[in-house]
KOLPAZA-173181 format. One line per 8 residues: number of its first residue (from 1); their letters; for each residue x, y, z of C-alpha. Coordinates in nm, 4 decimals, padded with zeros to 6 digits. Example, Ala and Ser with C-alpha at 12.3 -4.5 7.8 and 13.67 -1.06 7.14 Angstrom:
1	AS	01.2300,-00.4500,00.7800  01.3670,-00.1060,00.7140
This chain:
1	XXXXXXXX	19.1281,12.6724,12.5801  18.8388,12.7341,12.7734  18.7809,13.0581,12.9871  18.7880,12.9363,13.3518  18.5774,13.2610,13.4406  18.1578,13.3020,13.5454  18.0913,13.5337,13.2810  17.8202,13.7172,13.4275
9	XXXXXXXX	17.5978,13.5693,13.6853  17.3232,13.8317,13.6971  16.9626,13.9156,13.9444  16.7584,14.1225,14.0656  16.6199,14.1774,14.3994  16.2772,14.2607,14.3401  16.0714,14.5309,14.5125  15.9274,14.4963,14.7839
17	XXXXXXXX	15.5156,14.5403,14.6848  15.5961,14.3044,14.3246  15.7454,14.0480,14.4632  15.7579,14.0021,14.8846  15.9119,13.6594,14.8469  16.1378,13.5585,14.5724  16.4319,13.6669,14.6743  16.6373,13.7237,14.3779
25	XXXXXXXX	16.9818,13.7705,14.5667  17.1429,13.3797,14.4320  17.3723,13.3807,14.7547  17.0266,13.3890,14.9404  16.7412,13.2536,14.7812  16.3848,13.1364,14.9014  16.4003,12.8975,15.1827  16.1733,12.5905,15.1534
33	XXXXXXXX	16.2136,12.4159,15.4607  16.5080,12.4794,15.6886  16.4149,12.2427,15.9853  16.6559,12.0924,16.1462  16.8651,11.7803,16.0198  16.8381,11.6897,15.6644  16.5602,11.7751,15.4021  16.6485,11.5440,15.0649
41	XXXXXXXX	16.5088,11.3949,14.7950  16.2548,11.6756,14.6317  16.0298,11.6424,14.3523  15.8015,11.9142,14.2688  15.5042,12.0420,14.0183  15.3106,12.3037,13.8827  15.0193,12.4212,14.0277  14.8908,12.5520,13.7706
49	XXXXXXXX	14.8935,12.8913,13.8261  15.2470,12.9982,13.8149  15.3201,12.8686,14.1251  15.4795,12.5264,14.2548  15.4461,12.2376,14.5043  15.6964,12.0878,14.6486  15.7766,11.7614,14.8612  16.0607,11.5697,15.0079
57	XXXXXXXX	16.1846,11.3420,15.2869  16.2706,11.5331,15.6289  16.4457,11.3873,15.8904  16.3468,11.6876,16.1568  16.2160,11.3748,16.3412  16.4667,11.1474,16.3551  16.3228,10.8865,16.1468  16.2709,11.0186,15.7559
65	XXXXXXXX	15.9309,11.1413,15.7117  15.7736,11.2941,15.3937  15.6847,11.6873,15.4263  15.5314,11.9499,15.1570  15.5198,12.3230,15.0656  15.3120,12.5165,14.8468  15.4395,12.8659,14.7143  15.2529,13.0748,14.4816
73	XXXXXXXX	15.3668,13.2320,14.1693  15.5195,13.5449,14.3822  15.7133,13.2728,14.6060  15.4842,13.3297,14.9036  15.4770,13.0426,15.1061  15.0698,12.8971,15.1188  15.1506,12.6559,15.4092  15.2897,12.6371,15.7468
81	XXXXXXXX	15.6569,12.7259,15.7628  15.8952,12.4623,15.6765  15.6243,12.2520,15.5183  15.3222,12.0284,15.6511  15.3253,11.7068,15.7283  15.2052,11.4611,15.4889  15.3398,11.1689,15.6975  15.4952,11.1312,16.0072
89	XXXXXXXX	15.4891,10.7351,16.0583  15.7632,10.5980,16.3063  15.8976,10.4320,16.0506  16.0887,10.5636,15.7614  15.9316,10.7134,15.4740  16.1590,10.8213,15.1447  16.1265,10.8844,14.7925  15.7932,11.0713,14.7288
97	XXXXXXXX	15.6199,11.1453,14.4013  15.3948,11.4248,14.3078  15.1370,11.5094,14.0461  14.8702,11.7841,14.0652  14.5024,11.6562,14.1598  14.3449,11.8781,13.9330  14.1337,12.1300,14.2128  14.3915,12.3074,14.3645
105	XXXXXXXX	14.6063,12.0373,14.5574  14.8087,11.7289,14.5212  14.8584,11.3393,14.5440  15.1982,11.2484,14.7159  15.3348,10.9389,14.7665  15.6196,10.7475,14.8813  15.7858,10.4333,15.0067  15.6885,10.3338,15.3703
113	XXXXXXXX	15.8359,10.0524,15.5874  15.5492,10.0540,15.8627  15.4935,09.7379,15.8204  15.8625,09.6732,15.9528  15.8786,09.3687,15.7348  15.9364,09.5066,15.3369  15.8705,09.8730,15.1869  15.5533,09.9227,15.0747
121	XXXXXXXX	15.3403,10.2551,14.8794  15.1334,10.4807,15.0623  14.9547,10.7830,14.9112  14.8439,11.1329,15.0685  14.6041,11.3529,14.8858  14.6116,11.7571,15.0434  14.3972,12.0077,14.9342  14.4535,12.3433,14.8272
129	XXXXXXXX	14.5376,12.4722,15.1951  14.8031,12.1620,15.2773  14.5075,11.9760,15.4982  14.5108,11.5903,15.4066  14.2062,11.4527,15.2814  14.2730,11.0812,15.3221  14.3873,10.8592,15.5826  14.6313,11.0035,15.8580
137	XXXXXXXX	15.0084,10.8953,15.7412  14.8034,10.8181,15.3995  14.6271,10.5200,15.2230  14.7928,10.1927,15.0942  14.8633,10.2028,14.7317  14.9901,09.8218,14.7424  15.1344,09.6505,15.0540  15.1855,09.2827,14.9058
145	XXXXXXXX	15.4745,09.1233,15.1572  15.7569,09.1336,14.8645  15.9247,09.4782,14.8283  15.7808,09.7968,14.6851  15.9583,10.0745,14.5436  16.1302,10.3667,14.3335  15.7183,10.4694,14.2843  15.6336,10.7434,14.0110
153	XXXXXXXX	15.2673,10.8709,13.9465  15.0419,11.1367,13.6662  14.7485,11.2198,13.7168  14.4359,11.0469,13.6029  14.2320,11.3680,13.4984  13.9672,11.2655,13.7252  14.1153,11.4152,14.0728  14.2934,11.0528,14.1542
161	XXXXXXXX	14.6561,10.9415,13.9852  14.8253,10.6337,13.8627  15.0938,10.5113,14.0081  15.4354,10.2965,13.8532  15.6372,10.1355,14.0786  15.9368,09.8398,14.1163  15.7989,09.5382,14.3108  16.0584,09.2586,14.4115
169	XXXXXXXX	15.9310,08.8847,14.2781  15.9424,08.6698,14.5905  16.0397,08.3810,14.3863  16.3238,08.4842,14.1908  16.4173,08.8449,14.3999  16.4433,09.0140,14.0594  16.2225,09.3576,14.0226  15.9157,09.3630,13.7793
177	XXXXXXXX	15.7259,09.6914,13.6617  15.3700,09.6876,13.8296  15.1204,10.0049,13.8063  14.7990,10.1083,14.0176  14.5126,10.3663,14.0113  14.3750,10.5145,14.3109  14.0647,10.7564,14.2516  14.0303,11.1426,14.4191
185	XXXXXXXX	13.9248,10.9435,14.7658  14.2053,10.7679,14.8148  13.9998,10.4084,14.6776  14.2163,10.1589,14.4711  14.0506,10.0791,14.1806  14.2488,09.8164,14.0252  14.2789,09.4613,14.1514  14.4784,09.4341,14.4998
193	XXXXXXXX	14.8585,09.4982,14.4643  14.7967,09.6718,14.1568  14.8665,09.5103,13.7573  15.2102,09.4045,13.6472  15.2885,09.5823,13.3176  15.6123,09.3972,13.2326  15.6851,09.0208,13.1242  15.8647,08.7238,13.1258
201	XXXXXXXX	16.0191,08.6809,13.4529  16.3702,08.9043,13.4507  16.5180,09.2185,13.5855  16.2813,09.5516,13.5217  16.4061,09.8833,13.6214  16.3380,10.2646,13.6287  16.0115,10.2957,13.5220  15.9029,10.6471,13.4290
209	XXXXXXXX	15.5192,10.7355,13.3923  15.3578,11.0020,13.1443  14.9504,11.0306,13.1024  14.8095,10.9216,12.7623  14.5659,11.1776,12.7516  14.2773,10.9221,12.7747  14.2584,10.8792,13.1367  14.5713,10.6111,13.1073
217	XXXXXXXX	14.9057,10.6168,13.1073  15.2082,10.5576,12.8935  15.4941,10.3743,13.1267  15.8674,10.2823,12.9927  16.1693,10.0893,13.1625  16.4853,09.9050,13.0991  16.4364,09.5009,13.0501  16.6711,09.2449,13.1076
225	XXXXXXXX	16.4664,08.9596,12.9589  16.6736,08.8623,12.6338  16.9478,08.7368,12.9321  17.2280,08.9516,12.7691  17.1970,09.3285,12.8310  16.9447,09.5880,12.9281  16.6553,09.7627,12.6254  16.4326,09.9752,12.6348
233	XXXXXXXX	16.0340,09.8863,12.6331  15.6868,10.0803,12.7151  15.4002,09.9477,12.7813  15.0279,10.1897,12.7714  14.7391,10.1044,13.0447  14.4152,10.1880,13.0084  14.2318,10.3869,13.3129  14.0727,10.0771,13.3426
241	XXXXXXXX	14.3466,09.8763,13.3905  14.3891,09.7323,13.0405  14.7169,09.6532,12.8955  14.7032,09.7748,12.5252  14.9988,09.6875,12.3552  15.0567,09.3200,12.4980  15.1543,09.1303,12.7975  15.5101,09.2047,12.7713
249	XXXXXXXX	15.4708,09.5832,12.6409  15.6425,09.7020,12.3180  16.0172,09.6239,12.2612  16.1497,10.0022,12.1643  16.5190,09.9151,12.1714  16.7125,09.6276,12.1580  17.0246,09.7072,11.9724  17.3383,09.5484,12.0841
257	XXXXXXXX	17.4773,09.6102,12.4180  17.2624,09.8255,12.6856  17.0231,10.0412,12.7047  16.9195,10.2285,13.0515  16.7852,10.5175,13.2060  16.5144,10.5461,13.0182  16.2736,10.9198,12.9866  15.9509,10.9886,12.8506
265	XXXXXXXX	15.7262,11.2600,12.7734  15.3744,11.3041,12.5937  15.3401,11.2892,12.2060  15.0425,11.5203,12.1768  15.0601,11.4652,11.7884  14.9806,11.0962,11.8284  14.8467,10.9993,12.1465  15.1840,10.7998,12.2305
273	XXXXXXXX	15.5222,10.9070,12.3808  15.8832,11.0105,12.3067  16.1283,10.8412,12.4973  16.5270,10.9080,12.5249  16.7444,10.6425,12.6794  17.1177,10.5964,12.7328  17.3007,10.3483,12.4554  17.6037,10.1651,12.4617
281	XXXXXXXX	17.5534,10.0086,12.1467  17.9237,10.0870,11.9648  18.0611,09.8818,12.2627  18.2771,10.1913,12.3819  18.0870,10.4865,12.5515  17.7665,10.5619,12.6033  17.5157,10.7617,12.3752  17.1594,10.9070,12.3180
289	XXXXXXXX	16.9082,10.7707,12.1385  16.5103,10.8356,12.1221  16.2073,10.6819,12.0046  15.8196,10.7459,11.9050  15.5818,10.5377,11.9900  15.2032,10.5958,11.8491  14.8658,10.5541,12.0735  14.8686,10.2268,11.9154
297	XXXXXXXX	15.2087,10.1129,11.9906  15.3700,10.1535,11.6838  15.7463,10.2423,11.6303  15.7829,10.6139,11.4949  16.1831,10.6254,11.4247  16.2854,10.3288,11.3229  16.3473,09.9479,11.4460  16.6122,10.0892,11.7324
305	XXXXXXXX	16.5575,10.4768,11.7355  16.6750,10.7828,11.6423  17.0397,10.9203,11.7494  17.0423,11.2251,11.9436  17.4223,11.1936,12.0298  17.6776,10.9475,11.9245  17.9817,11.1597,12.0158  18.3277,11.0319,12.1416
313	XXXXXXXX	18.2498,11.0043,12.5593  17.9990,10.9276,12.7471  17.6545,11.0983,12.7110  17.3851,11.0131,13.0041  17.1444,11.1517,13.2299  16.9246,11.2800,12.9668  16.5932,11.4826,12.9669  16.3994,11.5590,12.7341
321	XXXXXXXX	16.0883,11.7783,12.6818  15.8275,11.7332,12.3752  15.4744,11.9536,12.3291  15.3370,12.1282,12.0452  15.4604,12.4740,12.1636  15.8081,12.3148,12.0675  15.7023,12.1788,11.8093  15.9352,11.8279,11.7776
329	XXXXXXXX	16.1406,11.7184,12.0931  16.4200,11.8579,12.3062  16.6820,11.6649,12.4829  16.9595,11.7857,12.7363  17.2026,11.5273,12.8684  17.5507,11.5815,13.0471  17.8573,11.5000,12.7726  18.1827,11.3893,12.8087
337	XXXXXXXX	18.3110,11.4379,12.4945  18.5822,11.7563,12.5896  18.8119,11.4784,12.8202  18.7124,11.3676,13.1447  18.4777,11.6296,13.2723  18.1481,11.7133,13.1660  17.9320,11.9649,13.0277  17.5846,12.0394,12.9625
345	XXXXXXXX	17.4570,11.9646,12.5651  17.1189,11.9952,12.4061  16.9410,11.8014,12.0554  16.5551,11.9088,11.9037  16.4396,11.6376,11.6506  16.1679,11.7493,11.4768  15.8300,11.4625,11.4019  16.0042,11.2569,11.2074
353	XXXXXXXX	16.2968,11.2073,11.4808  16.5509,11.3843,11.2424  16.8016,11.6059,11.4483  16.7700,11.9959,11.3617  17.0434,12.1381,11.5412  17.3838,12.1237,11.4891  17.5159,11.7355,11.4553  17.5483,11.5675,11.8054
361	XXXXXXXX	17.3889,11.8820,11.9853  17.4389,12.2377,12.0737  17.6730,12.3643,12.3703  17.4562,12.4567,12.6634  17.7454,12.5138,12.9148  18.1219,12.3695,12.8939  18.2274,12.5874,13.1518  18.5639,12.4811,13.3029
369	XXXXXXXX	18.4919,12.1918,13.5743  18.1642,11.9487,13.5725  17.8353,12.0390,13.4914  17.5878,11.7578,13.5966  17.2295,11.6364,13.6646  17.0369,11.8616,13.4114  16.6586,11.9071,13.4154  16.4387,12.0897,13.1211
377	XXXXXXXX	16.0809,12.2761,13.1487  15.9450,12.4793,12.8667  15.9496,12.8379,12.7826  15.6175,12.8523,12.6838  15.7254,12.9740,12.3532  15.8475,12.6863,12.1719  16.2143,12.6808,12.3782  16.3040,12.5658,12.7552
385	XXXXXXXX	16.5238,12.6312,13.0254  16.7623,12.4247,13.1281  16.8687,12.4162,13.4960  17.1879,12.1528,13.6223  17.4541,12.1531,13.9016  17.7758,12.3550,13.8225  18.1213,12.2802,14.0247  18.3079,12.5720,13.7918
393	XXXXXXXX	18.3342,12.7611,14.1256  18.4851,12.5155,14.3455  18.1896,12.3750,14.4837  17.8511,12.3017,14.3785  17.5810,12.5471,14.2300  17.2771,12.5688,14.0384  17.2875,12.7800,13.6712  17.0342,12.7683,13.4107
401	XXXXXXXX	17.0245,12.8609,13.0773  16.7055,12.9338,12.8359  16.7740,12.8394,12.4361  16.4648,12.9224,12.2241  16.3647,12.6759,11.9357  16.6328,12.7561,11.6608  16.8693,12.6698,11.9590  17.0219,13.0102,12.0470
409	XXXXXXXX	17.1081,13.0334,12.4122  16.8939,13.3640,12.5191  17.0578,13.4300,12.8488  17.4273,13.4580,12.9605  17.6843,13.2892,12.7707  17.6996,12.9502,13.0061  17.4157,13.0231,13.2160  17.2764,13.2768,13.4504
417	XXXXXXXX	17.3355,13.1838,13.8305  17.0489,13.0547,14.0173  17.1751,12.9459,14.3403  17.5743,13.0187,14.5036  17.5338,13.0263,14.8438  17.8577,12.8504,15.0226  17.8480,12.4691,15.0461  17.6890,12.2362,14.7861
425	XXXXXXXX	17.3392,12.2850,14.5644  17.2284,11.9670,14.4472  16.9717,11.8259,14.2479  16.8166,12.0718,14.0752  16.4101,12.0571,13.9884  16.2194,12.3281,13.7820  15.8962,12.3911,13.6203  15.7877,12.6747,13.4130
433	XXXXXXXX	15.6487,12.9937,13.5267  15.4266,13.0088,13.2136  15.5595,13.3315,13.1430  15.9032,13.2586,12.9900  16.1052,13.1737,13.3080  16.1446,12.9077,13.5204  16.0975,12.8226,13.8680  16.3744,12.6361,14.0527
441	XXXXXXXX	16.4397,12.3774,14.3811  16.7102,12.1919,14.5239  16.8799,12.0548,14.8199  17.1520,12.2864,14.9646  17.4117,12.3003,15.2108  17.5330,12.6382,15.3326  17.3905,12.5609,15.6400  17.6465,12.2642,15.6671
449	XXXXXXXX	17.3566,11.9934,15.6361  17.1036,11.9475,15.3255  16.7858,12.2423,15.3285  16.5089,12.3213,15.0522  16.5671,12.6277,14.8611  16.3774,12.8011,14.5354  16.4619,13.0627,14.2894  16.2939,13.2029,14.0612
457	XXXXXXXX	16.4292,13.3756,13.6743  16.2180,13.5564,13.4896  16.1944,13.4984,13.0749  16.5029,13.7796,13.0336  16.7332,13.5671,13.2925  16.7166,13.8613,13.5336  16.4057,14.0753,13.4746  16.1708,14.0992,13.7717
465	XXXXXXXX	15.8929,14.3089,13.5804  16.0296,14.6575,13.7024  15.9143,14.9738,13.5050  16.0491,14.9802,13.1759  16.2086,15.2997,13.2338  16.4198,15.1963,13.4977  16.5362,14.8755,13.3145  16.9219,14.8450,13.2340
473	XXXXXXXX	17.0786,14.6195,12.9379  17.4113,14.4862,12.8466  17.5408,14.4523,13.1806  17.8564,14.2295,13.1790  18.1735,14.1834,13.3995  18.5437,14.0559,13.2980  18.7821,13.9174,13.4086  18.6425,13.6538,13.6710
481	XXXXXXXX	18.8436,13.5449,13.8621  18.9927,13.8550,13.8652  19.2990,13.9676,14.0489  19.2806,14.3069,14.1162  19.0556,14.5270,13.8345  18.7498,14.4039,13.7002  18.5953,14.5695,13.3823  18.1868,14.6772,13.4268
489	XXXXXXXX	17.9505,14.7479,13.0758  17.6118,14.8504,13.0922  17.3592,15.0443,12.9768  17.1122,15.2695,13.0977  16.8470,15.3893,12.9611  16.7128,15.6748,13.1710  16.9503,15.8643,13.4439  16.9546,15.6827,13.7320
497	XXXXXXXX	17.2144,15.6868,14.0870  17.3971,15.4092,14.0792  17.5657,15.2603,14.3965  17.8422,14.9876,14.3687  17.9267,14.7635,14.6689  18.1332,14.4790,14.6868  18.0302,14.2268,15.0129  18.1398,13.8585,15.0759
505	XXXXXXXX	17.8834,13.5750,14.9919  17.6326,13.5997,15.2432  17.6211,13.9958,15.1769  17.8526,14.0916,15.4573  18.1138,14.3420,15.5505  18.0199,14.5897,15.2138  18.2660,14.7992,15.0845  18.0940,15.1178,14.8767
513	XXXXXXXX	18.2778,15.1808,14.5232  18.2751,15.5397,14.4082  18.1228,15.6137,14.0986  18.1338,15.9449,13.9313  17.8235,16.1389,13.7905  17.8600,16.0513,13.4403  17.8608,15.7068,13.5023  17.4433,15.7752,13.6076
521	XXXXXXXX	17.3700,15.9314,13.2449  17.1623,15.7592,13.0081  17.3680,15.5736,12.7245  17.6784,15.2758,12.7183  17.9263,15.2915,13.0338  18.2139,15.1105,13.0390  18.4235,15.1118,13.4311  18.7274,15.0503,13.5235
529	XXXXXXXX	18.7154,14.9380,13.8919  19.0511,14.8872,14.0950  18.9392,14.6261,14.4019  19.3643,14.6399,14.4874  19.3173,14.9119,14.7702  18.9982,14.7267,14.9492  19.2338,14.4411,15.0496  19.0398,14.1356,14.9563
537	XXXXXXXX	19.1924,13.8365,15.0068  19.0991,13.5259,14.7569  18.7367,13.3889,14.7854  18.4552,13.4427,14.6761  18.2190,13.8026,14.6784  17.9322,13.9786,14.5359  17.9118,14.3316,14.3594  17.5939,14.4797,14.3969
545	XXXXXXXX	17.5073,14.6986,14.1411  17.2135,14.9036,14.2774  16.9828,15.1283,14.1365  16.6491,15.2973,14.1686  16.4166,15.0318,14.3078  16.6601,14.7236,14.1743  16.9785,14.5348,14.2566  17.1788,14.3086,14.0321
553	XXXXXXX	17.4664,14.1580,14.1853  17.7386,13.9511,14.0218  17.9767,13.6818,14.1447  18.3199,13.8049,14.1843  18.5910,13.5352,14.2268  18.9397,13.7037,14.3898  19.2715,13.4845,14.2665
């Protein structure tokens, strides 16, 4: 039976003169934007220097427009409050894409219906201090009169990006996979409307974009063209607009029944990609499968691809995450296979696409309830941290775990708590902090309509680079829920005050919990702490466990 308790959801709050931003209370967090109405829809990157950009749509107008922040690596906002403007268009603007520009800014760009008769792209390019250096509301990528869409973009290494998108054939209404470069001055460079990349004429969808590391680009989708059921191709482009491996790209998959939802990521071995897809080729559930695919376009694992998962349920949304700090490839996915609610599972295959771990892939989280939409960065140290959306508490949050590359989870058994404010956290985003941690976004609720947050967790899952003589270990907390005594372990390694408070989720109404002397000394402490005579009713609570210069808080679930 599963324990139906957060074992130990542990932070910091940082000092003050370290870290002024990052918040490290998870009931609070960094705001992003908090305009008013909804802010959905994020993406985000690196910028390079520990810090991240962000952009999504905003409806603070009425009409959705696109918006973008810029915090640096200690969570300090580098733009306006709430975001700047990237476009503001009467007309509706959704589902933006980012990529570095290599100096210091970014390339955005998004779906725009200005032309009030079928979507088109436009692109923004803002430097390093959120000014736009294009067009106001941004230049056309392509604005043929049939539908474009569902747009994703790398850089080209030059200061410009390429850019994969869905465009609706006027003749037949089916989507097609078309692609187009735009240079660091917002100038197309291909031919107008940009280069189709995929075939015979059929159903193409979810193209996903990585850079070849040749100024091109590596692009993947699903393909309906054998008439029967979705596979998997890829097709590479130069940065001249070349197709290299054919007019129809390469045929990765095309085992019996589907395959969807396809991922990619560099090969920085070959000069090609890995891709992981979703496979329903038993006929029953749904599976994981992978492939490499050479510079050349050559198949790496195999005719139809490597299994990552073929366990009873249904395995999807998968991510995956391949450099040579990993050496090989790891893949996350959510998993079925405990009954009808999922968890969170992980896979590393090494070069040759054979599976390292455990068979079928290592538990990540199978905390009680759904764990969903997973997303993986690297460690930079050969592992990652994963990051999904957790409804073990009732309601949606955000936990994270970090595994290293022999597949040992490194922080909390089930993850380490990364957003619990009331309401829903959705849609979880992170990138590395190049130092071990990870850097987090997603759309939240506890204001009662969808906001921005961040979060950031260090390389330890809670260390916020305090002095190493005032840093605790071992700290843990059982049973939760609890009813009325909890049980506290930690460590300390120096003598320290210690103050224990116990306040409801938005760090309210604090009760102070005596603790003796002893329980300050250096060395293991294990407390007994009654909660009976406080009078809490059931909910939800943190216990701050505060120290000299540092808070960790836990939280407390009251049956």
């Amino acid at each position: 039976m599963r324990k139906i308790y957060f074992v130990v959801s542990v932070f910091f709050i940082s000092l003050a003169d370290c870290f002024p931003q990052w918040n490290s209370n998870t009931a609070i967090n960094t705001p992003v934007c908090v305009a008013n109405s909804f802010q959905i829809d994020l993406r985000m990157c690196d910028d390079g220097h520990k810090g991240v950009f962000i952009t999504w749509k905003d409806y603070r107008n009425g009409a959705p427009d696109i918006y973008a922040q810029h915090l640096d690596s200690n969570g300090v906002a580098q733009w306006t409050a709430n975001g700047v403007p990237v476009c503001t268009n009467s007309a509706d603007q959704s589902t933006p894409a980012i990529v570095s520009d290599m100096n210091g800014g970014v390339i955005i760009a998004w779906s725009d219906w200005r032309s009030s008769i079928e979507r088109d792209l436009y692109a923004q390019r803002l430097n390093a201090n959120g000014v736009p250096l294009w067009t106001m509301d941004g230049v056309v990528v392509t604005n043929l009169p049939e539908r474009e869409h569902n747009e994703r973009l790398v850089t080209d290494e030059m200061g410009g990006a390429i850019v994969v998108f869905e465009k609706q054939n006027s003749t037949n209404f089916r989507w097609e996979i078309w692609a187009q470069r735009i240079n660091g001055n917002g100038a197309i460079l291909w031919i107008n409307g940009g280069i189709r990349l995929s075939g015979t004429p059929a159903e193409f969808l979810n193209p996903r974009i990585q850079k070849d590391g040749k100024g091109g680009a590596i692009i993947t989708w699903q393909d309906f063209s054998n008439g029967l059921n979705y596979d998997v191709y890829a097709q590479r482009i130069t940065g001249g607009g070349i197709l290299k491996w054919g007019a129809n790209g390469k045929k990765l998959c095309n085992a019996n029944g589907g395959q969807t939802n396809p991922k990619i990521d560099p090969d920085s071995a070959s000069g090609g990609a890995i891709i992981a897809w979703t496979d329903i080729r038993n006929g029953i559930d749904y599976d994981i499968y992978a492939q490499k695919v050479d510079s050349s376009g050559n198949l790496q694992w195999g005719v139809d691809g490597q299994a990552v998962c073929t366990a009873s349920g249904n395995q999807s949304a998968v991510d995956l995450l391949s450099n040579s700090r990993v050496n090989g490839t790891l893949i996350t996915w959510k998993d079925q296979r405990g009954g009808l609610q999922y968890d969170i599972y992980a896979q590393k295959l090494n070069g040759n696409g054979v599976p390292q771990w455990m068979s079928n892939g290592i538990v990540v989280c199978n905390a009680t309830s759904d764990q969903v939409n997973p997303n993986i960065t690297g460690d930079n140290s050969g592992g990652a941290v994963i990051v999904w959306q957790d409804l073990r508490s009732g309601n949606y949050d955000i936990v994270a775990q970090r595994i290293n590359n022999a597949g040992t989870a490194l922080w909390t058994n089930n993850g380490v708590a990364v957003g619990i404010a009331s309401g829903d956290q959705t849609s979880p985003k992170n990138v590395s902090d190049e130092s071990g941690g990870s850097i987090f976004a997603w759309e939240d609720s506890r204001s009662g309509q969808p906001d921005i947050y961040a979060h950031k967790i260090f390389y330890d899952g809670f260390n916020v680079g305090l002095p190493e003589e005032n840093f605790l270990n071992g700290l843990s907390l059982a049973p939760n829920p609890f009813n009325e005594v909890i049980n506290l372990n930690y460590l300390l390694l120096n003598e320290d005050k210690i103050q224990l408070t116990v306040s409801d989720i938005l760090g309210n109404k604090s009760v102070a919990i005596p603790l003796s002397y002893d329980e300050g000394s250096p060395g293991h402490h294990e407390v007994q702490i009654d909660l009976a005579s406080y009078n809490l009713t059931p909910g939800i609570y943190l216990l701050s466990f505060q120290g000299t210069g540092y808070i960790r808080s836990f939280k407390l679930i009251k049956n």
